[in-house]
VMD Tcl script that draws the C-alpha trace (Angstrom):
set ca {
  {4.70 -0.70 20.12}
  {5.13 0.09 16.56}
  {2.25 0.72 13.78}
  {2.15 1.24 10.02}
  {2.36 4.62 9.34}
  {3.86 7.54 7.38}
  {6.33 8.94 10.05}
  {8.92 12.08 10.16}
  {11.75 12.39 12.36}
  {13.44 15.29 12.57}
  {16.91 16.14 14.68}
  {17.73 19.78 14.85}
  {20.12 20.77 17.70}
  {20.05 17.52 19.33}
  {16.36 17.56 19.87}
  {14.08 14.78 18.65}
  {10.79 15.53 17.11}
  {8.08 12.85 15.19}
  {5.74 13.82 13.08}
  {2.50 11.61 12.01}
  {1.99 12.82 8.52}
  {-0.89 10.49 7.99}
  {-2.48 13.11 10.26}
  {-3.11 16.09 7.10}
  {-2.63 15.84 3.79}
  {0.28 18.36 3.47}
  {2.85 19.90 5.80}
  {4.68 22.86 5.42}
  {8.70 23.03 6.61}
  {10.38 25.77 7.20}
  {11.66 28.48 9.41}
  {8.47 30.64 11.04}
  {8.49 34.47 10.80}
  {6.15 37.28 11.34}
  {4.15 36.01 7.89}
  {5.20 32.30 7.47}
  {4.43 29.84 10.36}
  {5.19 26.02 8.37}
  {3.58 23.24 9.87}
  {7.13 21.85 11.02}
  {8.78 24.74 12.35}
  {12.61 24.52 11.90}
  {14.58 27.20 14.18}
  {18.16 26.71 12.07}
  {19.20 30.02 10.79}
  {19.97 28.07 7.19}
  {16.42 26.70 6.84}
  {14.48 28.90 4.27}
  {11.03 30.76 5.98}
  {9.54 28.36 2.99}
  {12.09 25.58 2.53}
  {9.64 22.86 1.37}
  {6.29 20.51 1.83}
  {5.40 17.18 2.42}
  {2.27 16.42 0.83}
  {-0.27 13.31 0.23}
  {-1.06 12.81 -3.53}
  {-3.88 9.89 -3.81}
  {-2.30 8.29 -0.94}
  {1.23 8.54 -1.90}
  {3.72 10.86 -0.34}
  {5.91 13.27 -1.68}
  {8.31 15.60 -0.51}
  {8.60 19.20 -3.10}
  {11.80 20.97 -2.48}
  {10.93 25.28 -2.88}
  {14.95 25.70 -3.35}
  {15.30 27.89 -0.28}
  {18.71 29.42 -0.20}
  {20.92 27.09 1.55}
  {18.85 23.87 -0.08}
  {18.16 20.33 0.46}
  {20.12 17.02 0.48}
  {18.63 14.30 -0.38}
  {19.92 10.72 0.25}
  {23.26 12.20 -0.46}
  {22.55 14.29 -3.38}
  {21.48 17.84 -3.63}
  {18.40 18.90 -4.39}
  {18.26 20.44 -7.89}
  {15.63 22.53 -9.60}
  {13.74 21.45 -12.22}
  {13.31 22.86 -15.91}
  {13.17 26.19 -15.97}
  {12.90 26.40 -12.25}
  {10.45 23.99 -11.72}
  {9.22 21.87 -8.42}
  {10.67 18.48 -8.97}
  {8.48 16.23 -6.73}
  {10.08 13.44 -4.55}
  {8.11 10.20 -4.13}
  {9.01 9.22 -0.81}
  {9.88 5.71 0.65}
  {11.56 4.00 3.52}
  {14.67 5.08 4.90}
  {14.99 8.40 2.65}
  {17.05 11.12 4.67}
  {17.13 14.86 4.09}
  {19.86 17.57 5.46}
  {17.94 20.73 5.06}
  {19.88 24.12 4.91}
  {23.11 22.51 4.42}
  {23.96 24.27 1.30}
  {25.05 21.58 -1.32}
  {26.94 19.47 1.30}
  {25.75 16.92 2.89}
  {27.01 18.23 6.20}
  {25.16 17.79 9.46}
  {26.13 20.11 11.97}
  {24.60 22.76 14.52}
  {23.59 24.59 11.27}
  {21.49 22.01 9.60}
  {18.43 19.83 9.94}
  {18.42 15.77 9.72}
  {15.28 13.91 8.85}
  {14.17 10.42 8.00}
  {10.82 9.62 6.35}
  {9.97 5.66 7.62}
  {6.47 4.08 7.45}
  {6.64 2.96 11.27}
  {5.36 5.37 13.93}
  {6.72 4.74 17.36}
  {4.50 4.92 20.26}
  {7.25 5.24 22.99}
  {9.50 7.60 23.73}
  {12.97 8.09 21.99}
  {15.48 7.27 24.53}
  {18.78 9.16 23.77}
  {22.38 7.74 24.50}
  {25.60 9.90 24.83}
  {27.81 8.73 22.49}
  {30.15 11.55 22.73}
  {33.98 10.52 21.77}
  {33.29 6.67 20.78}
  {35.85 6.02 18.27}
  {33.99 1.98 17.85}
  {30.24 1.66 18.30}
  {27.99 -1.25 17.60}
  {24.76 -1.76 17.76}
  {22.59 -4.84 19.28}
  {19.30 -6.14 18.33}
  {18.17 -9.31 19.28}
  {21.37 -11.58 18.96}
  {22.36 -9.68 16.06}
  {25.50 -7.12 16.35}
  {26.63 -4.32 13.76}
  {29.37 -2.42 14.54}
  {31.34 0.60 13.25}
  {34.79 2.15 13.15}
  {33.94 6.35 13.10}
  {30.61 6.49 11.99}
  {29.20 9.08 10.14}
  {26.90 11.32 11.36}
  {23.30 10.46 10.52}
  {23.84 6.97 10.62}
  {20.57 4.91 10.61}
  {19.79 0.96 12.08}
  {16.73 0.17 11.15}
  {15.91 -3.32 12.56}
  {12.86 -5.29 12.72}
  {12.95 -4.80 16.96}
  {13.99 -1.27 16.76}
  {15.55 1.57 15.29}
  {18.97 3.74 16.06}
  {20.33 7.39 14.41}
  {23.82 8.03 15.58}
  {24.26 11.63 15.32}
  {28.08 11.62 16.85}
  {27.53 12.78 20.49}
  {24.24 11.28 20.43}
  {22.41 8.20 19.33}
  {18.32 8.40 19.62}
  {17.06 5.02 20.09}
  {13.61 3.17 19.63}
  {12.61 -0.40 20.72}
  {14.45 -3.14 21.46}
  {17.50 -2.16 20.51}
  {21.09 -0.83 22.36}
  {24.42 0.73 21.81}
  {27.74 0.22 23.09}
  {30.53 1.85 22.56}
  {34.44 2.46 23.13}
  {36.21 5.52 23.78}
  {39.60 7.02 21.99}
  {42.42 6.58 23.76}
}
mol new
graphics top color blue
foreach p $ca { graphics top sphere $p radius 0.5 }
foreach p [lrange $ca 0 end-1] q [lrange $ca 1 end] { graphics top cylinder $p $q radius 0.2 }
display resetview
């Protein structure tokens, strides 16, 4: 079942976490030390102790970037700051994807964080596909197909019966939705 609401999804090492942000007003990301323990803990060595927040202004969300060292993409572009150092912040909407800690690259790798911000929160659970050395992948929904020749990492389908992120050796998938794909030869 899926229900209106302000949703992250993070993928850090292969691992899967959703976060209700409708549940608080703000949330803290970052990597936790003795002093700093974020509200979305981040384990990647490139993730700043302080690397952002995600925070509720009069019912709006928006994500403000702290410019840890290694910094923030941002639906392909990197996260600058603002004048003379200020926060810039992000009004968020559907589909927006960060790579945190990956420098001013959009590379996703071991050593970053993915995330999508949607405004549907799943209730089941992720199921996760090994996708591991498909060259051709496609994706079916209903009677609908969408297929690609060497995705990119981080790729999203977001369908009305479901939603997939292909993140190379492994596609996370919600709903009623399935991937198939073919090997290299």
């Amino acid at each position: 079942m899926v229900e209106k609401a302000n949703t992250l999804i993070i993928i850090e090492k292969n691992q899967l976490q959703s976060y209700l942000l409708d549940d608080k007003l703000s949330w803290t990301i970052g990597r936790p030390s003795g002093k700093t323990q974020p509200d979305i803990k981040l384990y990647t060595p490139t993730v700043s102790r302080e690397h952002g927040e995600f925070k509720n202004m009069d019912g709006v969300w928006f994500y403000l970037d702290k410019h840890g060292v290694n910094g923030t993409v941002y639906n392909h572009k990197y996260l600058e700051k603002g004048t003379k150092g200020r926060i810039k912040p992000i009004l968020l909407k559907e589909g927006d994807v960060f790579v945190f800690g990956g420098s001013k690259e959009e590379v996703i790798n071991e050593k970053t964080v993915w995330a999508l911000y949607t405004r549907r929160h799943f209730q089941e659970p992720w199921r996760c596909v090994d996708t591991k050395g498909f060259q051709h992948i496609s994706f079916l929904s209903g009677h609908q197909e969408t297929s690609f020749l060497s995705p990119n990492k981080g790729l999203v389908i977001d369908k009305e019966e479901g939603i997939a992120i292909y993140m190379g050796e492994i596609t996370f998938l919600q709903g009623k939705i399935q991937v198939v794909g073919l090997e290299e030869t």
